[in-house]
TORPA-562243 format. One line per 2 residues: their letters; for each residue x, y, z of N, C-alpha, C. Coordinates in pm, whole numbers. Example, Ala and Ser with C-alpha at 12.3 -4.5 7.8 and 13.67 -1.06 7.14 Angstrom:
2
as> 1319:-569:780:1230:-450:780:1320:-330:780; 1285:-225:708:1367:-106:714:1290:3:787
This chain:
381
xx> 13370:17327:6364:13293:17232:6284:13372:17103:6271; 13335:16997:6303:13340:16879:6249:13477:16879:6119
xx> 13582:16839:6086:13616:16793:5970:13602:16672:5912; 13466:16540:5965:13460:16479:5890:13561:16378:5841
xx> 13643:16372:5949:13763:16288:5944:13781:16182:5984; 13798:16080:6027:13781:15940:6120:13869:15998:6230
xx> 13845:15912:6361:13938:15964:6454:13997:15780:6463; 14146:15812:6474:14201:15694:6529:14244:15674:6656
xx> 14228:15604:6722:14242:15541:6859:14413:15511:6919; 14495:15549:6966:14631:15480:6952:14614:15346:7068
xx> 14744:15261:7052:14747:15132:7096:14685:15174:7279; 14714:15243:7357:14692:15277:7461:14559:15284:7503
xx> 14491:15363:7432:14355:15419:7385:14269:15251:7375; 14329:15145:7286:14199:15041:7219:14184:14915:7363
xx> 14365:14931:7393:14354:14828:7547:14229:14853:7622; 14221:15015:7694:14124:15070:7718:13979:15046:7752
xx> 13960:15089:7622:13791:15107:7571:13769:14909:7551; 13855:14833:7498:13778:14716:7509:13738:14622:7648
xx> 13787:14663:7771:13777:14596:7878:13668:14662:7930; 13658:14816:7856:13524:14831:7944:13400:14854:7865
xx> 13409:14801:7713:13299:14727:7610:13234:14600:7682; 13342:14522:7745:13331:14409:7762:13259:14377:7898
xx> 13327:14471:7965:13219:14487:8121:13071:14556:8100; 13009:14644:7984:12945:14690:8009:12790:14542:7915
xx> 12870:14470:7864:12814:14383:7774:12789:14255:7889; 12880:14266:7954:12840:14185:8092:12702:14232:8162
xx> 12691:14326:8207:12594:14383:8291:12504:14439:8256; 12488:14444:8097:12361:14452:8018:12312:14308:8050
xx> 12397:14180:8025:12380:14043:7972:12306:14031:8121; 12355:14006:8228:12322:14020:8369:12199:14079:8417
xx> 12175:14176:8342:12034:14262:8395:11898:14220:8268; 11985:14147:8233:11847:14081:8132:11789:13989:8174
xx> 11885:13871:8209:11869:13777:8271:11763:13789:8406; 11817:13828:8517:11785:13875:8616:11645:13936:8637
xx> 11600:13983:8510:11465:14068:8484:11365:13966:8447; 11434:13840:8408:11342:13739:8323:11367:13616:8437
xx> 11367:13575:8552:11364:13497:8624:11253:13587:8750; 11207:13499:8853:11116:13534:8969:11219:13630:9053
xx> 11215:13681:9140:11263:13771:9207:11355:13642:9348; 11412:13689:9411:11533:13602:9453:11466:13633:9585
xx> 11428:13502:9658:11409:13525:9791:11268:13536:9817; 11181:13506:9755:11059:13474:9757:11007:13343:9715
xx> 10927:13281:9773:10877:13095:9714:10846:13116:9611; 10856:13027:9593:10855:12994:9430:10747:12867:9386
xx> 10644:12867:9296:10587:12751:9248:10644:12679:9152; 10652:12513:9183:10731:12478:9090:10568:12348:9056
xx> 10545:12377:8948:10396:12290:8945:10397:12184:8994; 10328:12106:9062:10313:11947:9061:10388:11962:9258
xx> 10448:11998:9291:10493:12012:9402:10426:12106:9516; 10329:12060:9545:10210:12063:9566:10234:12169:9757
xx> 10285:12080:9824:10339:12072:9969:10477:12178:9971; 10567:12200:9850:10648:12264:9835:10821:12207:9932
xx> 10859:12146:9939:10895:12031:10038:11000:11970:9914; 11016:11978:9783:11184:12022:9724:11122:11865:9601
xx> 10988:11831:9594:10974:11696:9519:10837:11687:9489; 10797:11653:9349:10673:11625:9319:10639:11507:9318
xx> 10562:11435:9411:10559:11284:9492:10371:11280:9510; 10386:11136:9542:10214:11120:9583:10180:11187:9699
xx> 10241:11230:9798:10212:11258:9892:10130:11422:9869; 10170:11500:9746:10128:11614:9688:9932:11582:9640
xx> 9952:11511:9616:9763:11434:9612:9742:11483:9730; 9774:11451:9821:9685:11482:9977:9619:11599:9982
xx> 9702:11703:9941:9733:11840:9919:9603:11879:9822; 9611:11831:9735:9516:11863:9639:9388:11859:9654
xx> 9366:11688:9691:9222:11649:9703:9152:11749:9850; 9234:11795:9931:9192:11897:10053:9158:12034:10025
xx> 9202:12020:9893:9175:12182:9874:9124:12211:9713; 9062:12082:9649:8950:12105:9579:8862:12178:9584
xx> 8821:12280:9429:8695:12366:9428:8742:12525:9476; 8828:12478:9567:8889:12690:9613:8982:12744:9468
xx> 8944:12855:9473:8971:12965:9390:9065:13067:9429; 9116:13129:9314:9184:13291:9392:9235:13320:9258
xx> 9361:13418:9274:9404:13494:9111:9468:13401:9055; 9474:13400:8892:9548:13355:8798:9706:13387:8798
xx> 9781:13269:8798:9922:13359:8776:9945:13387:8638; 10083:13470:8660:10095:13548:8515:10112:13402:8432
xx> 10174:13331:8461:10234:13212:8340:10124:13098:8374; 9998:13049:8281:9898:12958:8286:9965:12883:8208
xx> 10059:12772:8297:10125:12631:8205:10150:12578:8334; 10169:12465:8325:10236:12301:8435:10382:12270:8419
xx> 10457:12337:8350:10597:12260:8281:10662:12303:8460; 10793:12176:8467:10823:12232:8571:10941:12322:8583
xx> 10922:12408:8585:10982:12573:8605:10906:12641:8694; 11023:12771:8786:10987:12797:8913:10919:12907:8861
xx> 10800:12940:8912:10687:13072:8888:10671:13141:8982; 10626:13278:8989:10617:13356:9084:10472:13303:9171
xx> 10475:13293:9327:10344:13300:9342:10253:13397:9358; 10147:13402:9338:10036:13541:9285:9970:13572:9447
xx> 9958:13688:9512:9905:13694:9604:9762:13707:9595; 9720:13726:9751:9538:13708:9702:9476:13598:9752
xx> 9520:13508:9760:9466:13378:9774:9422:13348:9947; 9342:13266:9928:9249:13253:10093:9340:13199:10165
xx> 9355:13269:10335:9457:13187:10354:9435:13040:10459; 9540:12982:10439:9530:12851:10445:9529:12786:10594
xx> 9403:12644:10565:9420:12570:10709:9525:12533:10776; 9634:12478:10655:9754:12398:10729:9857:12523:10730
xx> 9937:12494:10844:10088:12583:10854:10141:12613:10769; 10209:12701:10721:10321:12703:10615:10285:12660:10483
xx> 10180:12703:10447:10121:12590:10317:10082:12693:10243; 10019:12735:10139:10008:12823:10060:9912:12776:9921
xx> 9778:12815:9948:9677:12719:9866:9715:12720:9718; 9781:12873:9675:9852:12904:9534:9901:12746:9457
xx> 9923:12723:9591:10060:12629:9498:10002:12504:9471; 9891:12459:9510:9795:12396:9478:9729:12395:9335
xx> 9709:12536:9292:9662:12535:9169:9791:12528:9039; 9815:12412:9032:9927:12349:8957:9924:12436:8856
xx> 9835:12418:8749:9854:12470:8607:9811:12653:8601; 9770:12733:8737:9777:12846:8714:9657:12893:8673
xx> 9609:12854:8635:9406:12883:8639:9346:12938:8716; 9385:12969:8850:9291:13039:8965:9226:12942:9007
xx> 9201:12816:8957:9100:12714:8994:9168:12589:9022; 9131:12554:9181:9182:12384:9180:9098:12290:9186
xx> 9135:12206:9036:9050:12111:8998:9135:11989:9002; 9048:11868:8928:9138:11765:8875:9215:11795:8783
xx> 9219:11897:8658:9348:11903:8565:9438:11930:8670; 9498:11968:8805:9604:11995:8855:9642:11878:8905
xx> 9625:11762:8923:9659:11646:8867:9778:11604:8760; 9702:11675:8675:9847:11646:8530:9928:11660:8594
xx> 9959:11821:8643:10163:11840:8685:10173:11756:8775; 10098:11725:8868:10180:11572:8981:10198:11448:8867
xx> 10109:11413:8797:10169:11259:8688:10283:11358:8604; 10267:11440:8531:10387:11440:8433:10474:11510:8472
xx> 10514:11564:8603:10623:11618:8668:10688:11545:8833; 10649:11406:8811:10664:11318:8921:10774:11285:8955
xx> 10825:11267:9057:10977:11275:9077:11052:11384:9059; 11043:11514:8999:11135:11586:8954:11139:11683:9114
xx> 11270:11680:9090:11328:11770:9207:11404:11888:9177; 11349:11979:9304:11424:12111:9300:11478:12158:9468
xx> 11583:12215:9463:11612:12281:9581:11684:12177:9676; 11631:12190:9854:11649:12090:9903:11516:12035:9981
xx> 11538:11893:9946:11418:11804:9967:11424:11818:10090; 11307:11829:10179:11206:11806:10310:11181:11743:10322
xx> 11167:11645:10444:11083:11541:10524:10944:11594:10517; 10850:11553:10431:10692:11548:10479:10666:11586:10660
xx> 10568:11662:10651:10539:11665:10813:10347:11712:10796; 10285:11645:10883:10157:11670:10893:10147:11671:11060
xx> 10067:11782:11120:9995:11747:11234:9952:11641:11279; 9972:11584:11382:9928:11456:11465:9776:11433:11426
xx> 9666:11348:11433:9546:11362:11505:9514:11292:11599; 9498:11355:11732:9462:11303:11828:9357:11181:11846
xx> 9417:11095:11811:9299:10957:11789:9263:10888:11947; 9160:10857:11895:9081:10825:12020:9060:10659:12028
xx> 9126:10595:11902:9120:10445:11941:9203:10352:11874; 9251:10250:11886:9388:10233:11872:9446:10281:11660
xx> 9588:10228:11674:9611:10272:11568:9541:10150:11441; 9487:10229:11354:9413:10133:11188:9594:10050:11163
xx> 9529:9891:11123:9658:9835:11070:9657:9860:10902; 9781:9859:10800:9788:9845:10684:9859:9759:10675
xx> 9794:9632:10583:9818:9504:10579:9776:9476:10421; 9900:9350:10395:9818:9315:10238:9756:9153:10255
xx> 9638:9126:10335:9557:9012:10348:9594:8929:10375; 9776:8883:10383:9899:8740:10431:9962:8786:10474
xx> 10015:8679:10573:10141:8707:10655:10246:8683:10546; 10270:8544:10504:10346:8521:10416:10318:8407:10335
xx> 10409:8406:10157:10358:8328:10081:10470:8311:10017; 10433:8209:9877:10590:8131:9778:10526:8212:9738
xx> 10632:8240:9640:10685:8351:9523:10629:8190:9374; 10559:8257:9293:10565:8174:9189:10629:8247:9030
xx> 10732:8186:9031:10807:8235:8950:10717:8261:8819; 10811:8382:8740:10725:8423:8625:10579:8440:8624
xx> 10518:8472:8720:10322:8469:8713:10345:8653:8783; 10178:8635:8799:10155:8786:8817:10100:8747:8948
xx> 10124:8770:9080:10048:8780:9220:9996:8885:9207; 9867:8858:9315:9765:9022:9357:9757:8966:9462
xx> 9758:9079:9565:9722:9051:9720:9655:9185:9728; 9522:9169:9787:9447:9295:9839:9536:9376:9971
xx> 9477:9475:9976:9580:9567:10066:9470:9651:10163; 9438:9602:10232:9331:9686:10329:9407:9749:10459
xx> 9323:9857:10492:9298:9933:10574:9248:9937:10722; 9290:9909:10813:9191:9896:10946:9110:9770:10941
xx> 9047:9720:11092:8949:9659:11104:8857:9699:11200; 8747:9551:11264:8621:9628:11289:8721:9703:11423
xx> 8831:9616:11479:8848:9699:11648:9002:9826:11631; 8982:9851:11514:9103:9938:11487:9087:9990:11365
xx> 8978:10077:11355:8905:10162:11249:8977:10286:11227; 8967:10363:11107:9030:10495:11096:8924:10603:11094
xx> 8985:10718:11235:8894:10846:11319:8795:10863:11197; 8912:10953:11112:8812:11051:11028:8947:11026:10890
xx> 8895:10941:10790:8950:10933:10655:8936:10976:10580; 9026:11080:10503:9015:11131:10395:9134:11130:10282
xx> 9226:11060:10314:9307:11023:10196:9434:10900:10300; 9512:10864:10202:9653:10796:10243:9760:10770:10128
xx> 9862:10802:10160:9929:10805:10066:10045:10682:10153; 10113:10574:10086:10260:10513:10070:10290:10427:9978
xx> 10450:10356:10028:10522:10322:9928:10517:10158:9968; 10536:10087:9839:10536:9984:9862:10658:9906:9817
xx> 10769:9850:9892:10937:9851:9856:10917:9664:9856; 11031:9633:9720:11054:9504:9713:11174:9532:9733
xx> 11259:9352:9737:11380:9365:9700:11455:9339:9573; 11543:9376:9568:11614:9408:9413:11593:9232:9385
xx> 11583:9234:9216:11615:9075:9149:11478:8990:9156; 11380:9036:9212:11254:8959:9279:11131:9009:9159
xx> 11105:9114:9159:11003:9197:9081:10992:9254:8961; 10969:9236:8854:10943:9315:8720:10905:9461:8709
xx> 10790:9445:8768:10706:9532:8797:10588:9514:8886; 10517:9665:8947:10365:9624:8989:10283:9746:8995
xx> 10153:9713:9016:10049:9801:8964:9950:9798:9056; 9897:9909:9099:9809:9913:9209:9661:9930:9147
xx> 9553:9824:9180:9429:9913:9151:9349:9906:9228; 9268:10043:9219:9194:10094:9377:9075:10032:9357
xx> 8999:9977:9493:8894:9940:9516:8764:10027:9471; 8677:10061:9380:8576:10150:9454:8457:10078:9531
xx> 8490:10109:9660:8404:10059:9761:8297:10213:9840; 8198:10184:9876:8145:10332:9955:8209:10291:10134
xx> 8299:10253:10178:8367:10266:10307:8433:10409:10299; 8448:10459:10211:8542:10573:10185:8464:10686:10095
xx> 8362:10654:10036:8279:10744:9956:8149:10724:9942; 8104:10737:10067:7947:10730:10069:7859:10803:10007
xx> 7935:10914:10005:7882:10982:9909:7840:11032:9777; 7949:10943:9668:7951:10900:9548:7996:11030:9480
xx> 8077:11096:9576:8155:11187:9458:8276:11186:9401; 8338:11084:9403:8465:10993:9376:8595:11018:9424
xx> 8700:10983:9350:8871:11022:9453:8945:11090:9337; 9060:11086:9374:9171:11129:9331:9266:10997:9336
xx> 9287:10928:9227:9408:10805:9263:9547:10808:9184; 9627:10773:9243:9741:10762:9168:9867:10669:9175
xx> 9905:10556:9097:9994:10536:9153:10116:10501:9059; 10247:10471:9114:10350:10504:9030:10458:10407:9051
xx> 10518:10319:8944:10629:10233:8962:10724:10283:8907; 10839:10245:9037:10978:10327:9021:11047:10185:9014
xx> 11127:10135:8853:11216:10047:8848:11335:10058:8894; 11388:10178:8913:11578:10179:8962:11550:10140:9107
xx> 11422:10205:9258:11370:10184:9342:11309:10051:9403; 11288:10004:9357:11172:9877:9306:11055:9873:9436
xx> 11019:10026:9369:10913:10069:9470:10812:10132:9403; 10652:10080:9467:10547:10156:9420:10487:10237:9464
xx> 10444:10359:9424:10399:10489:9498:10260:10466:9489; 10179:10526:9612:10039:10474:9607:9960:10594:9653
xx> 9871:10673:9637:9820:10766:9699:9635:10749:9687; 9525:10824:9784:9441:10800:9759:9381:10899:9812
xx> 9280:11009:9746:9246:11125:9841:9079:11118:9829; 8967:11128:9880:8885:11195:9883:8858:11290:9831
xx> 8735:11402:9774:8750:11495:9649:8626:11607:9763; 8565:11598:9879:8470:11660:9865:8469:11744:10022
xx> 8551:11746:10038:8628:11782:10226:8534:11714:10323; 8466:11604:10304:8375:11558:10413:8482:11407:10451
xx> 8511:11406:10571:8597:11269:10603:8486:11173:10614; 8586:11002:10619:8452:10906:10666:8501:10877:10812
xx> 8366:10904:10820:8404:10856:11018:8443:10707:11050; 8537:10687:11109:8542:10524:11218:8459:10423:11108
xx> 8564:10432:11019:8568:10336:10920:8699:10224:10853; 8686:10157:10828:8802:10065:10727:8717:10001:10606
xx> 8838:9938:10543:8794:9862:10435:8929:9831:10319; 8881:9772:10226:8983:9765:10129:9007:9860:10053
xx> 9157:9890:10010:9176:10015:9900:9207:9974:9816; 9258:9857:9814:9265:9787:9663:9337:9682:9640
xx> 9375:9672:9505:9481:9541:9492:9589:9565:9399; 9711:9494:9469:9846:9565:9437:9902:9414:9335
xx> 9901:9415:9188:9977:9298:9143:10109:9323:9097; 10169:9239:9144:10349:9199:9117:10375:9104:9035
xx> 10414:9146:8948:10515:9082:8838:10633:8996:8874; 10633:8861:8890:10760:8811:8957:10839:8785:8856
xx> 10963:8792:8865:11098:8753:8796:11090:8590:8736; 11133:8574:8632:11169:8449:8575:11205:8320:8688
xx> 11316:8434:8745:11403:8369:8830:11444:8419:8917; 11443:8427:8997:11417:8508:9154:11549:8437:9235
xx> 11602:8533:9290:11723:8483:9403:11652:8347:9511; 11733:8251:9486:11703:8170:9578:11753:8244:9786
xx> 11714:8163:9845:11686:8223:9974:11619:8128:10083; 11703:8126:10174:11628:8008:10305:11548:8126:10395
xx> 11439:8063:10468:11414:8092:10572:11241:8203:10509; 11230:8295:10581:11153:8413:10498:11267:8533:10489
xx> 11191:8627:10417:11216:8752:10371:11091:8890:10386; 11128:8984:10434:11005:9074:10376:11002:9087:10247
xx> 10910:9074:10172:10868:9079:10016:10800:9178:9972; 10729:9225:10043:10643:9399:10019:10697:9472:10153
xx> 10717:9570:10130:10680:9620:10319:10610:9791:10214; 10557:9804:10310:10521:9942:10381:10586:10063:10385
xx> 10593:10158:10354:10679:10243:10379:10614:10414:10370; 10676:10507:10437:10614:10658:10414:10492:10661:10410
xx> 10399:10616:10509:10272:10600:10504:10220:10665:10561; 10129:10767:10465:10051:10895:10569:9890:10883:10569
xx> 9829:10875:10646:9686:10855:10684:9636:11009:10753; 9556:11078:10649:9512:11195:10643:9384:11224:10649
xx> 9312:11313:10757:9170:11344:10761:9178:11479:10662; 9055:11559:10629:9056:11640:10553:9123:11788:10580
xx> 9148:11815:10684:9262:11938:10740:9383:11865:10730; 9399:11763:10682:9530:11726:10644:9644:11709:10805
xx> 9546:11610:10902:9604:11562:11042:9613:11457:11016; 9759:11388:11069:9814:11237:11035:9762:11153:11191
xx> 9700:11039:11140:9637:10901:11172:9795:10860:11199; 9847:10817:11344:9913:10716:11283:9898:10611:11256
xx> 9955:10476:11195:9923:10371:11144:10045:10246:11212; 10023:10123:11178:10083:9981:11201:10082:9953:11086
xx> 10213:9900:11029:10204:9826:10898:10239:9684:10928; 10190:9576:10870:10292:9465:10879:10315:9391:10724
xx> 10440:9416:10751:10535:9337:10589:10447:9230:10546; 10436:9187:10418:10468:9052:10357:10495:8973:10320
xx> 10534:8881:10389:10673:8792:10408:10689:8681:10308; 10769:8676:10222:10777:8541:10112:10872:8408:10189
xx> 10822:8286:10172:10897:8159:10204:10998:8139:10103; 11123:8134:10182:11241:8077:10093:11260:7943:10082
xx> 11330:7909:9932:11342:7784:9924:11485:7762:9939; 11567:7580:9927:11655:7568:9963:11692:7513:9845
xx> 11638:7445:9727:11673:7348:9639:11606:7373:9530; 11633:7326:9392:11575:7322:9290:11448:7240:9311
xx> 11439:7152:9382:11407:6969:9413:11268:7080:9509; 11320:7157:9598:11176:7163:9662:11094:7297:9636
xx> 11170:7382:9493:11086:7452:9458:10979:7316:9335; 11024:7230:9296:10970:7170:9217:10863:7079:9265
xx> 10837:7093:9453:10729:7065:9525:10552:7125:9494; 10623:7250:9481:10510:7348:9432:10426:7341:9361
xx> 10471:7294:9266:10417:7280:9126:10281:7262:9089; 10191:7266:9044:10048:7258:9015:10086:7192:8858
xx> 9973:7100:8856:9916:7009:8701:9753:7049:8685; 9748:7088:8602:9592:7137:8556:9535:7077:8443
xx> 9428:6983:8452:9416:6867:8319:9290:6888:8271; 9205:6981:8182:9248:7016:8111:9331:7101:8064
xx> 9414:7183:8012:9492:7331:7988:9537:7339:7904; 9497:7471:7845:9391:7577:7854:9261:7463:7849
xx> 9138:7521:7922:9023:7443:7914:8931:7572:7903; 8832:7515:7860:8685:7613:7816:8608:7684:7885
xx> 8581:7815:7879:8495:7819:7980:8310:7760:8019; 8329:7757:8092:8187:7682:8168:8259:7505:8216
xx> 8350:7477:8142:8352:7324:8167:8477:7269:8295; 8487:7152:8334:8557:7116:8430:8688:7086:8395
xx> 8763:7103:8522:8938:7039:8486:8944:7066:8653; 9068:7018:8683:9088:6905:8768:9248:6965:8788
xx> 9304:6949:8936:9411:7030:9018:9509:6903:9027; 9619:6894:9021:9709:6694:9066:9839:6837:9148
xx> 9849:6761:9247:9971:6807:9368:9981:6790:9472; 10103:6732:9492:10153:6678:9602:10127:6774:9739
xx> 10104:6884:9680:10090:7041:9826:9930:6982:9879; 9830:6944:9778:9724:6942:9835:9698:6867:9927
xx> 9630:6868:10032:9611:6780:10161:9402:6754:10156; 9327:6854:10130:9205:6898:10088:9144:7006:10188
xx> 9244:7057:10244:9252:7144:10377:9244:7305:10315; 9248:7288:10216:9275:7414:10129:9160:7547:10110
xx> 9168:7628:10105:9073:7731:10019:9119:7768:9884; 9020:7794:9767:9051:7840:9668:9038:7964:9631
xx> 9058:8016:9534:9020:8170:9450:9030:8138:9330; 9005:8232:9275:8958:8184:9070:8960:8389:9077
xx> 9091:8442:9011:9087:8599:9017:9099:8610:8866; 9058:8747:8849:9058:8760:8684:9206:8856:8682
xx> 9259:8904:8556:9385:8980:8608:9373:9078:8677; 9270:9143:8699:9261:9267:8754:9230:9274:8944
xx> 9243:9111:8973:9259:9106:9102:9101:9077:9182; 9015:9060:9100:8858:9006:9144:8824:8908:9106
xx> 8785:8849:9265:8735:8737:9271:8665:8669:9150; 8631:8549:9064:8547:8472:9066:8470:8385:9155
xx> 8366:8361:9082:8321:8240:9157:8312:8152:9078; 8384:8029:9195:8400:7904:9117:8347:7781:9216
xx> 8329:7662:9139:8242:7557:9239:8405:7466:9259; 8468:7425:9343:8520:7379:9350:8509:7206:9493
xx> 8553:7107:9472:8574:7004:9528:8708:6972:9592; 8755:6930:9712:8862:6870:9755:8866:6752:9810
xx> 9028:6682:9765:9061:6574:9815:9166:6577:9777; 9258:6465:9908:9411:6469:9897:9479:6483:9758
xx> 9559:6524:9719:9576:6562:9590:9532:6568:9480; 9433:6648:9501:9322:6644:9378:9261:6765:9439
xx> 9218:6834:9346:9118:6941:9322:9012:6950:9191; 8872:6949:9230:8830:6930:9068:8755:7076:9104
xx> 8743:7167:8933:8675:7297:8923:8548:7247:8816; 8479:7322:8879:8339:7361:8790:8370:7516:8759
xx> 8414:7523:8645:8453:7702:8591:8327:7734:8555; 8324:7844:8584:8155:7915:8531:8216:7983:8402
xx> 8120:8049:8317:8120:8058:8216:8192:8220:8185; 8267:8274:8158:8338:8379:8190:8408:8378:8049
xx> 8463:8534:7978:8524:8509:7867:8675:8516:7912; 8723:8457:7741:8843:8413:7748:8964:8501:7836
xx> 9045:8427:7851:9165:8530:7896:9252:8422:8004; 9362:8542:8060:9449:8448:8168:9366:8485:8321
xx> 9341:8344:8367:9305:8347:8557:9396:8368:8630; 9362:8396:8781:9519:8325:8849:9438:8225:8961
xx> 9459:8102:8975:9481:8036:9065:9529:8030:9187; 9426:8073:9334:9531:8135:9439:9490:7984:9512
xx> 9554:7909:9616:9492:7759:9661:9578:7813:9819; 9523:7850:9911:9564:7880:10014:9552:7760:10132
xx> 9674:7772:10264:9612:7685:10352:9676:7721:10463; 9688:7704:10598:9732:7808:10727:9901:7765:10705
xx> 9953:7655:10600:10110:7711:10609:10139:7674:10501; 10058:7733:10344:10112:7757:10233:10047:7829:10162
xx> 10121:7871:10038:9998:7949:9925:10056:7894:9781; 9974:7834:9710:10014:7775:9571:9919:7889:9461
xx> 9991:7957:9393:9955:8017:9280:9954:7952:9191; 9884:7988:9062:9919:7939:8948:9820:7995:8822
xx> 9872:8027:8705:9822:8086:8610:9720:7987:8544; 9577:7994:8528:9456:7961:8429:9418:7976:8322
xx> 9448:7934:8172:9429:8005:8093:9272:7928:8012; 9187:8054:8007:9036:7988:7969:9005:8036:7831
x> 8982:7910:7759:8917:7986:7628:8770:7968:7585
């Protein structure tokens, strides 16, 4: 029987037993862990990372808008945060290579809709693993390559104002096969740009059908680059088509690095042109080139005088500058990068406007001519 006694341990005995307290508190700690993470060596969904390719980027839109409306099982964890999830088998399998429709359904619903959207905006940029080069299938195009262009070769930079330059797609002799999305980047150089903001055209060149897109786009300040994506929602491509996708405005700097000669000022970059099986168009981009100046003296050439300002809307005021020759075209844009119409007159330094009647706010003034571009801000009350 038992006497109910304590037993004591001698010094030999406690060395002992605590090294292997301590190991066994390890490999409890270890097998907990281990039980509560995905299994090691299987893909992994990380939401918003659409393509699976180590980054949640616009190029993950492509992905999406192609595989709108398909279904399959719910995973165990129905959330978007980005953390790696098991993927759920079951699911239909997929047109493109190596692709996995699961991972498509961002937030875990069984259903890919537009909420899977959210995890690409609020998990954008975030990286896991190691990042991949994008890769899409060729498509064998049958007529030359669509250009992506923003409407100028090149233009002055007007300090402190907001530029918009439309950004189209193809023309009539270099149309795109079969369109169903495009995704790229649009890169300045450092010291030049504030910011900029893309907004998409809705035109029917791209949605004849009127069941709308998927758009997104994203300014990266450390980069001084804008992410641009654009998908189709309904798997029907548009045939041997172009047109405009929209208009991209830039925020110019106070004060901008002076600079002789030109510069590229936008370019192009990572530009994928996608039919609805997700086959890459290739494409031609050409930069947009800004004129450098040499002097204080001949940025102060530029200059625009506007008499009245601010003036009213519906009533007249009148252009004074030495740039004008009367060789010119005008524009009258609201901020959002659309046209007005305005009645305008020319003569050697002089411009007179008939403003139509429009409510208050800031214009921009675009005064173009085959070897200049004079911007300038309108303010109408």
């Amino acid at each position: 029987m038992p006497s109910g006694k304590p037993i004591h341990l001698n010094c030999n005995q406690n060395r002992l037993l605590k090294p292997m307290l301590e190991f066994a508190r390890k490999i409890f700690l270890f097998l907990f862990l281990m039980s509560s993470l995905p299994l090691l060596g299987q893909d992994l969904i990380w939401p918003g990372d659409i393509n699976n390719n180590g980054v949640a980027d616009n190029k993950d839109v492509l992905y999406l808008g192609a595989t709108l409306g398909l279904f399959g099982p719910e995973r165990d964890s129905i959330y978007d945060f980005w953390e790696p999830q098991n993927v759920p088998s079951g699911w239909a399998p997929s047109f493109y290579p190596y692709f996995d429709f699961a991972f498509a359904d961002c937030n875990g619903d069984g259903f890919i809709s537009d909420e899977d959207l959210n995890a690409i905006i609020q998990n954008y940029g975030f990286e896991h693993g190691i990042i991949e080069e994008d890769s899409f299938d060729i498509f064998p195009s049958t007529v030359s390559q669509p250009i992506l262009f923003a409407g100028e070769e090149s233009i002055l930079l007007n300090e402190g104002s907001t530029m918009s330059f439309p950004v189209t797609l193809g023309g009539t002799t270099n149309v795109v096969d079969e369109y169903y999305g495009i995704a790229f980047s649009l890169n300045f150089p450092p010291g030049f740009v504030v910011s900029a903001e893309f907004e998409f055209t809705d035109t029917t060149w791209f949605d004849a059908e009127g069941d709308g897109s998927l758009y997104l786009s994203r300014w990266d300040d450390e980069g001084n680059r804008l992410d641009i994506v654009h998908s189709k929602r309904n798997q029907t491509p548009a045939l041997g088509t172009w047109g405009e996708i929209g208009i991209v405005h830039v925020v110019i700097e106070d004060d901008v690095p002076g600079f002789a000669g030109e510069i590229d000022f936008m370019t192009f970059d990572q530009t994928y042109l996608v039919n609805h099986v997700l086959q890459r168009q290739n494409t031609i981009t050409i930069p947009l080139k800004a004129q450098g100046t040499t002097s204080l003296e001949e940025l102060q050439k530029t200059s625009l005088d506007i008499y009245p300002h601010p003036v009213g809307a519906g009533k007249n005021c009148y252009i004074l500058s030495e740039q004008i020759n009367g060789q010119e075209t005008l524009k009258l844009l609201d901020i959002s990068g659309r046209e007005i119409p305005v009645e305008a007159s020319f003569e050697s330094g002089r411009i007179d406007l008939q403003l139509p009647d429009v409510p208050p706010g800031v214009y921009i003034l675009s005064i173009q001519s085959e070897n200049k571009s004079l911007i300038h801000k309108l303010s109408i009350h």
